[in-house]
MMTF fields as JSON, N, C-alpha, C and O atoms, coordinates in Angstrom:
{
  "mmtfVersion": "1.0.0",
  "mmtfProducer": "UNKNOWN",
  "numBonds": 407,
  "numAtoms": 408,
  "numGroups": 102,
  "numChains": 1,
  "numModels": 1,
  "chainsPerModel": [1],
  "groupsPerChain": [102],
  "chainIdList": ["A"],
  "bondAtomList": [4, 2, 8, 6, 12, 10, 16, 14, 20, 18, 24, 22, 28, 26, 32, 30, 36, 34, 40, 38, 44, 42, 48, 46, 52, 50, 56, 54, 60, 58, 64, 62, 68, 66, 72, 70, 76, 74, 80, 78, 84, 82, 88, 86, 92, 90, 96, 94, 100, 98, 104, 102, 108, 106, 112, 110, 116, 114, 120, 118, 124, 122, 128, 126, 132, 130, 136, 134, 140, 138, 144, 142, 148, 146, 152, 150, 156, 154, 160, 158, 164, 162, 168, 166, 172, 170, 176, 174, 180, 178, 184, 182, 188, 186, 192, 190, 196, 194, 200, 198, 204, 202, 208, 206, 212, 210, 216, 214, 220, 218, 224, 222, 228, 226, 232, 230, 236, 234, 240, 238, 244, 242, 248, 246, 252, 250, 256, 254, 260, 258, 264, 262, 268, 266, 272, 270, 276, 274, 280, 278, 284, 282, 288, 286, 292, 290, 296, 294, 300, 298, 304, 302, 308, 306, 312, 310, 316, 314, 320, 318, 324, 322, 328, 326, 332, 330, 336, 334, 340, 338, 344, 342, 348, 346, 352, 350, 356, 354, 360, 358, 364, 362, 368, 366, 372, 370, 376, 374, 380, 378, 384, 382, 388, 386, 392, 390, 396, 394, 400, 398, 404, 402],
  "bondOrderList": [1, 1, 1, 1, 1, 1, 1, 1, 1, 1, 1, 1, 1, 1, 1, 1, 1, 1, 1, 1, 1, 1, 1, 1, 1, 1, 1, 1, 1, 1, 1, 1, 1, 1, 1, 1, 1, 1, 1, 1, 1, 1, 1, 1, 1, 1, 1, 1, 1, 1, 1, 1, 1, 1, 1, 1, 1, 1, 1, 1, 1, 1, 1, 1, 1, 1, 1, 1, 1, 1, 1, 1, 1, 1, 1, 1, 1, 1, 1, 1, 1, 1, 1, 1, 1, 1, 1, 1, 1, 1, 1, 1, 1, 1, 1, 1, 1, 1, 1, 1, 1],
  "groupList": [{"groupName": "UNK", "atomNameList": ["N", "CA", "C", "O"], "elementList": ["N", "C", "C", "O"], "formalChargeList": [0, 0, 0, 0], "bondAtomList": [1, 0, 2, 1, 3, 2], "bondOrderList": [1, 1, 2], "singleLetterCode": "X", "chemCompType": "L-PEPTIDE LINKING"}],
  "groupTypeList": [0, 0, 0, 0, 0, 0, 0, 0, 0, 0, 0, 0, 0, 0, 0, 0, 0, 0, 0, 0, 0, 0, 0, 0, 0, 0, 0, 0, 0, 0, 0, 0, 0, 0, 0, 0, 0, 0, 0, 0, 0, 0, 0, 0, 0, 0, 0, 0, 0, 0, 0, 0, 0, 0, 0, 0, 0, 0, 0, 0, 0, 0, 0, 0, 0, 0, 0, 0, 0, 0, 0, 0, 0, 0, 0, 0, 0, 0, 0, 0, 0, 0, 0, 0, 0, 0, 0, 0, 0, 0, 0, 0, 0, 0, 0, 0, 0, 0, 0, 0, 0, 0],
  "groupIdList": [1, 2, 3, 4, 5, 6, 7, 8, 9, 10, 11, 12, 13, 14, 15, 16, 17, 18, 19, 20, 21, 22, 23, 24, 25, 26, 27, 28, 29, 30, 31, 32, 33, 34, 35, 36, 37, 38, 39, 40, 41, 42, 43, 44, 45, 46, 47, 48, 49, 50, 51, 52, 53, 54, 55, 56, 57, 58, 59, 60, 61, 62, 63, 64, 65, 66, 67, 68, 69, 70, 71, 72, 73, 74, 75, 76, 77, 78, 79, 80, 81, 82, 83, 84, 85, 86, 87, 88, 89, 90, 91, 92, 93, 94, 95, 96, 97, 98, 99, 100, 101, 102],
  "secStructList": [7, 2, 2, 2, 2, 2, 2, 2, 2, 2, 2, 2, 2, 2, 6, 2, 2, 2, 2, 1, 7, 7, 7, 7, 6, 6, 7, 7, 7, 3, 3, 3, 6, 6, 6, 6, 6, 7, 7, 7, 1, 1, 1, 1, 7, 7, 2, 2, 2, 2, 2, 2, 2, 2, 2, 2, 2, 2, 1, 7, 7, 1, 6, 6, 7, 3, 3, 3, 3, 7, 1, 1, 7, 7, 7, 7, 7, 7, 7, 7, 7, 7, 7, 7, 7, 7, 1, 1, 1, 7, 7, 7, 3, 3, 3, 1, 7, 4, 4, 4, 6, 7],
  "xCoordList": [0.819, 0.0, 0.87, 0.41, 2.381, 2.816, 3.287, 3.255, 3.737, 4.263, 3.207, 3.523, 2.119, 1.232, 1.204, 1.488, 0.897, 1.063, 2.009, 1.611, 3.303, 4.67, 4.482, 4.94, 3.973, 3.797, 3.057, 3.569, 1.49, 0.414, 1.677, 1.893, 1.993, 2.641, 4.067, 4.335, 4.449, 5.3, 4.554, 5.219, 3.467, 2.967, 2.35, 2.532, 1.511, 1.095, 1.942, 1.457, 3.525, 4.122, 4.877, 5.373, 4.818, 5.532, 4.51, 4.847, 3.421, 2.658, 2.404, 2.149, 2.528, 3.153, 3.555, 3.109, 4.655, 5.808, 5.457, 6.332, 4.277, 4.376, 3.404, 3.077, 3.113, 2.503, 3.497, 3.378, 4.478, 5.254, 5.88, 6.413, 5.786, 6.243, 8.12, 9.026, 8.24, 9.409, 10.228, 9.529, 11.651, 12.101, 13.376, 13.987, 13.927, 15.011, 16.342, 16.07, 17.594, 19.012, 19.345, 20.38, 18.377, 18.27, 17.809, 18.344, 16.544, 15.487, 14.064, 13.115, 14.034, 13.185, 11.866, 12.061, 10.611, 9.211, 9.216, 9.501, 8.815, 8.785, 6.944, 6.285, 6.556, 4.533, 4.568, 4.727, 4.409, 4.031, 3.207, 2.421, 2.39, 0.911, 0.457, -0.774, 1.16, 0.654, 0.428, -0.003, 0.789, 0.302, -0.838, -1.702, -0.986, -2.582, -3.621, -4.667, -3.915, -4.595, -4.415, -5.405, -3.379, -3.393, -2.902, -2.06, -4.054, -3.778, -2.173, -1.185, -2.43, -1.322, -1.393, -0.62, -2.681, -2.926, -3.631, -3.93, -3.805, -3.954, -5.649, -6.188, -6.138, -8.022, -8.321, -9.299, -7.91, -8.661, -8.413, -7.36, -9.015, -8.536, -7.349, -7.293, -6.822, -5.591, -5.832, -5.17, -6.57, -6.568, -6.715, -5.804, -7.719, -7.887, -6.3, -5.718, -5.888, -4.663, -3.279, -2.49, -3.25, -2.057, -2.377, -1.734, -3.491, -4.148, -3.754, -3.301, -4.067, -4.195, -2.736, -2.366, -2.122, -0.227, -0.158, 0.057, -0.304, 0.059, -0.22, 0.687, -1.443, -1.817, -1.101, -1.104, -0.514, 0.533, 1.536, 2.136, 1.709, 3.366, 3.863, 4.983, 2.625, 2.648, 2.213, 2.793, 1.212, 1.731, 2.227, 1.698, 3.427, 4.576, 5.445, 5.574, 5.935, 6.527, 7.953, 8.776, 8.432, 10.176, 10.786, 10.244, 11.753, 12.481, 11.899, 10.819, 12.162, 11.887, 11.511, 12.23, 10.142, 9.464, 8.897, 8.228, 9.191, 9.117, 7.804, 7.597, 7.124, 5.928, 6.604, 7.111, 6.476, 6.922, 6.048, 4.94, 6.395, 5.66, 6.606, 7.709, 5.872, 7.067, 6.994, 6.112, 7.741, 8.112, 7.361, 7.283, 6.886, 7.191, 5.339, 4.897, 4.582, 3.227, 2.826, 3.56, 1.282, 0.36, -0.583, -0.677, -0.862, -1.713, -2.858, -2.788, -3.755, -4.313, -5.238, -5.909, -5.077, -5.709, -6.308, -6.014, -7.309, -7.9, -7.014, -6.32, -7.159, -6.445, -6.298, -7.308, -5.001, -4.73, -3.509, -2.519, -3.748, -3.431, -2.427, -2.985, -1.3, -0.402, 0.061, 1.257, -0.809, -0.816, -0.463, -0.746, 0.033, 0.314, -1.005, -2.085, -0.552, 0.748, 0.8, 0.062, 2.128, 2.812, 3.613, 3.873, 3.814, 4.081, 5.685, 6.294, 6.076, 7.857, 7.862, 6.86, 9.29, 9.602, 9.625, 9.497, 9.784, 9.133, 9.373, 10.142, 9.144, 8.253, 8.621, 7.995, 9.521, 9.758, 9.23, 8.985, 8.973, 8.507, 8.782, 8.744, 9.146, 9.909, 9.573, 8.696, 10.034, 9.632, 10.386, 11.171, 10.156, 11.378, 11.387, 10.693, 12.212, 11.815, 12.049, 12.722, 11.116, 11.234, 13.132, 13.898, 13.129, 14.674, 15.514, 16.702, 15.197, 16.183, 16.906, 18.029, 15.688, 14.986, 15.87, 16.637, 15.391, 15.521, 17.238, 17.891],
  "yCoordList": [-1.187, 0.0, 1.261, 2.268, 1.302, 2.338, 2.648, 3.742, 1.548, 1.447, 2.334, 3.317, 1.961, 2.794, 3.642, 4.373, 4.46, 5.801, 6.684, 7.55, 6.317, 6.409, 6.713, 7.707, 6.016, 6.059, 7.146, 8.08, 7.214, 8.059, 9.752, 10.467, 9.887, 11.018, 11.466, 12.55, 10.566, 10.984, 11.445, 11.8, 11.324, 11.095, 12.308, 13.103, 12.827, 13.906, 15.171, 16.234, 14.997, 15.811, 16.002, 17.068, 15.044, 15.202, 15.7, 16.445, 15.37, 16.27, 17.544, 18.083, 17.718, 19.437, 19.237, 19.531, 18.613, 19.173, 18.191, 18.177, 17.276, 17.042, 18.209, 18.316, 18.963, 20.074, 21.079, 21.67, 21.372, 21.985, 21.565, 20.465, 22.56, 22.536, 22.154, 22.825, 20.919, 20.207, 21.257, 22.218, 21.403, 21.841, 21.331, 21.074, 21.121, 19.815, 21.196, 22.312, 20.649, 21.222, 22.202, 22.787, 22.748, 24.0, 24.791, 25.9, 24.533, 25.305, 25.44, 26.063, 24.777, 24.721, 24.045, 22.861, 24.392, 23.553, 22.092, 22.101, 21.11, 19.399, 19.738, 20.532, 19.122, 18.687, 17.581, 17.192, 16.86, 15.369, 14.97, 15.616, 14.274, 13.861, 13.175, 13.149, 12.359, 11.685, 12.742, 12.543, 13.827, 15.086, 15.72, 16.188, 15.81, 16.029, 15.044, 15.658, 13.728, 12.723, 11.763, 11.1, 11.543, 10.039, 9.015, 9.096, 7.86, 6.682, 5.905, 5.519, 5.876, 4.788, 3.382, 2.629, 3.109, 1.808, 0.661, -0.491, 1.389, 1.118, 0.665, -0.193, 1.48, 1.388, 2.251, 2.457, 3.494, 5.024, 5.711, 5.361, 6.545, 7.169, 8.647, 9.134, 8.709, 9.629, 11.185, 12.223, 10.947, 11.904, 13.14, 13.919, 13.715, 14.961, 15.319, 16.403, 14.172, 14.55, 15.193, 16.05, 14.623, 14.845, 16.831, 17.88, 16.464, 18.138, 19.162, 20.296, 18.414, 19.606, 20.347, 21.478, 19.218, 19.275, 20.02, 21.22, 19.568, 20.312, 22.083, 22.912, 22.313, 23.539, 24.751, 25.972, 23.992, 24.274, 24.744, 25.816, 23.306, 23.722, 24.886, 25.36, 25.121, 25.627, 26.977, 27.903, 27.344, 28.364, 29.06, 29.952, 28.355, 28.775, 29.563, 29.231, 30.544, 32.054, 31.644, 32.238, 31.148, 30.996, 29.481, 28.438, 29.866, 28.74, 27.736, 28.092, 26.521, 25.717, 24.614, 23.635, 24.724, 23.817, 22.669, 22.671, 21.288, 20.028, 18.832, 18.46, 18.482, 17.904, 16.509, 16.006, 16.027, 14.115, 13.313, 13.435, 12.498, 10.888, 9.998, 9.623, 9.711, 8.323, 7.186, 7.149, 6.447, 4.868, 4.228, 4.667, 2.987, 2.247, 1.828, 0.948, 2.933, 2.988, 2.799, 3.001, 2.292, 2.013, 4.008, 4.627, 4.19, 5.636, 5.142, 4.853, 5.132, 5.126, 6.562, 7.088, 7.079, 8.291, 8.117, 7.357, 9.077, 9.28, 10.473, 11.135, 10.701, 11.399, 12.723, 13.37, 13.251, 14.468, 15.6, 15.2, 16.236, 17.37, 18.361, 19.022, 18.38, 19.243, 20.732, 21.012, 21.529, 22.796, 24.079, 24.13, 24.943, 26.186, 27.63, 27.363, 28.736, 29.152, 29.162, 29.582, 28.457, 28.256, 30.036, 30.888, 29.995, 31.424, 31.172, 31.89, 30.103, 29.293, 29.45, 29.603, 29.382, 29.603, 28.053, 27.633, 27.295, 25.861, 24.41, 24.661, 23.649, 23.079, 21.571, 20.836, 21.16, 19.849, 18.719, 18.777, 17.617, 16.407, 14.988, 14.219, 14.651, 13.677, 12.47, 12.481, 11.193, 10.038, 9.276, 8.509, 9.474, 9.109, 9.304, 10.169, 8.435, 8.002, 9.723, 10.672, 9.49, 10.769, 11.1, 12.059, 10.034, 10.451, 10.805, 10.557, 11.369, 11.748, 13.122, 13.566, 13.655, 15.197, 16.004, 16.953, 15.1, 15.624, 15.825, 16.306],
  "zCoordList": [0.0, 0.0, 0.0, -0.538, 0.691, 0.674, -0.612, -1.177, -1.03, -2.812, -3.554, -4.223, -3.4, -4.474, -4.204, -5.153, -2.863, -1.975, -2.909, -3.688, -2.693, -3.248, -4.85, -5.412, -5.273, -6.841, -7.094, -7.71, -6.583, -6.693, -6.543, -7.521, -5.828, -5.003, -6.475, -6.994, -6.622, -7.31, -9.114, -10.087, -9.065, -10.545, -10.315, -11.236, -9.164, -8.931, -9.041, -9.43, -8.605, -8.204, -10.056, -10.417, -10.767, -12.096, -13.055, -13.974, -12.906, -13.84, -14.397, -15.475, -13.57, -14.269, -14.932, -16.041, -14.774, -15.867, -17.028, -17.894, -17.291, -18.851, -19.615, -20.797, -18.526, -20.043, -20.35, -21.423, -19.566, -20.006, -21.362, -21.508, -22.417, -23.754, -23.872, -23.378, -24.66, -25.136, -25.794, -26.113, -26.14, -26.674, -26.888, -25.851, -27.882, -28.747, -28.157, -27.714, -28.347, -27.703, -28.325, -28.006, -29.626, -30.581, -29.849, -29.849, -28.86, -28.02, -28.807, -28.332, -30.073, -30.863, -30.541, -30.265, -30.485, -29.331, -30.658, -31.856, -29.832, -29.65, -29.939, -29.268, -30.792, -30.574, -30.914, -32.071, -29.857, -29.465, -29.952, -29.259, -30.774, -31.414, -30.359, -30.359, -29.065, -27.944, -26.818, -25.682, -27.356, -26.177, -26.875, -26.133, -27.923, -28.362, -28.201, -28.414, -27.911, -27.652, -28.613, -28.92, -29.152, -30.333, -29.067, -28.173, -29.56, -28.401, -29.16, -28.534, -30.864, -30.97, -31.158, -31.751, -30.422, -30.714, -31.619, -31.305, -32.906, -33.965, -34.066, -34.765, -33.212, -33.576, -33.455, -34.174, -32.586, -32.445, -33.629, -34.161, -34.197, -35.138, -34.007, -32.878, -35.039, -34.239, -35.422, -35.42, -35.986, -37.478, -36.686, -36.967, -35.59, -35.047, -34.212, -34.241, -33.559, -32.462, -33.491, -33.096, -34.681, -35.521, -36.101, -36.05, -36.509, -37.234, -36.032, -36.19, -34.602, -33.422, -33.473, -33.786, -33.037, -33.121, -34.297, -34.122, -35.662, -36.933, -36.427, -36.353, -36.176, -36.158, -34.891, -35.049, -33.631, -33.003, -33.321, -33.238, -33.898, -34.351, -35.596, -35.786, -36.309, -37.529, -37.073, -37.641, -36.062, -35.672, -34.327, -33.665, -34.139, -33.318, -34.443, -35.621, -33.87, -34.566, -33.901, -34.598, -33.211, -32.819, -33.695, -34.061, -33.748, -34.393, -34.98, -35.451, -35.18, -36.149, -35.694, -35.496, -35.463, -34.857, -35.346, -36.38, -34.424, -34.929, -34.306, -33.151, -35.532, -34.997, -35.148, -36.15, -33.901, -33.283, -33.338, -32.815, -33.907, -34.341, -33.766, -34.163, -32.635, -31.628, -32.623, -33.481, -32.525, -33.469, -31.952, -30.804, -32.633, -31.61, -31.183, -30.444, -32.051, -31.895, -33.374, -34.341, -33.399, -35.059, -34.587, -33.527, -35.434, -35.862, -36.831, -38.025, -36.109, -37.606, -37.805, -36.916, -39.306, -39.79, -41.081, -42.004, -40.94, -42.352, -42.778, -42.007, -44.428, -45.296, -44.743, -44.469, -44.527, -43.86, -44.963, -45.575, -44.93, -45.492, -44.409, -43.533, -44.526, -43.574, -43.991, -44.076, -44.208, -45.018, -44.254, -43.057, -44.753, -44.174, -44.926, -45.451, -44.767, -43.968, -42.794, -41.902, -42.855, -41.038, -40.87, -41.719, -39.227, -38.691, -39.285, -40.078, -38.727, -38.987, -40.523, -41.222, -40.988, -42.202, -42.517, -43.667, -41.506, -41.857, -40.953, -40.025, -40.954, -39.915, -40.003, -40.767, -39.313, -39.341, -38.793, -37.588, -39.423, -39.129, -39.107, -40.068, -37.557, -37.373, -36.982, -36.118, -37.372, -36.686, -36.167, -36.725, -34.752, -34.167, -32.395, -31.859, -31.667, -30.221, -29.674, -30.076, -28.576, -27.959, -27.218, -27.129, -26.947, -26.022, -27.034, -26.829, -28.176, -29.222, -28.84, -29.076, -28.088, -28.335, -27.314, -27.479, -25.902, -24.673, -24.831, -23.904]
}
């Protein structure tokens, strides 16, 4: 029981900090498609969570901001369109483990 105590406490106390916005060793903002709500697990549609991120990242006005697609997960989407104009002169898109970043 204290174990979970312990756990509960520490998950409470880290949360914060996953909304705090990512930023790669450039200082450039990270949009997670698993921080917009894509489950990943290859039955939800993820099509709204990817657009949300797109529209973030596209308009963020500092540096060169990168929308993340973790490996390691299925997505499934209907036909999506990744269009500007973005605020960024342009807008990278990566697939690839998060600990790349940090």
């Amino acid at each position: 029981m204290k174990c979970l105590l312990v756990i509960f406490l520490v998950f409470v106390v880290s949360s914060p900090c996953l909304s705090i916005p990512i930023r790669n060793k450039g200082g450039h903002r990270i949009f997670n498609v698993l921080n917009y709500g894509a489950s990943g697990n290859g039955q939800t549609d993820d099509t709204h969570a990817f657009m949300e991120a797109w529209y973030e990242a596209c308009g963020e006005s500092k540096g060169t901001p990168t929308l993340l697609i973790p490996i390691g997960k299925t997505f499934k989407l209907q036909p999506v369109s990744f269009e500007g104009p973005c605020k960024s002169h342009s807008v990278h898109v990566k697939v690839s483990e998060l600990g790349l970043f940090i």
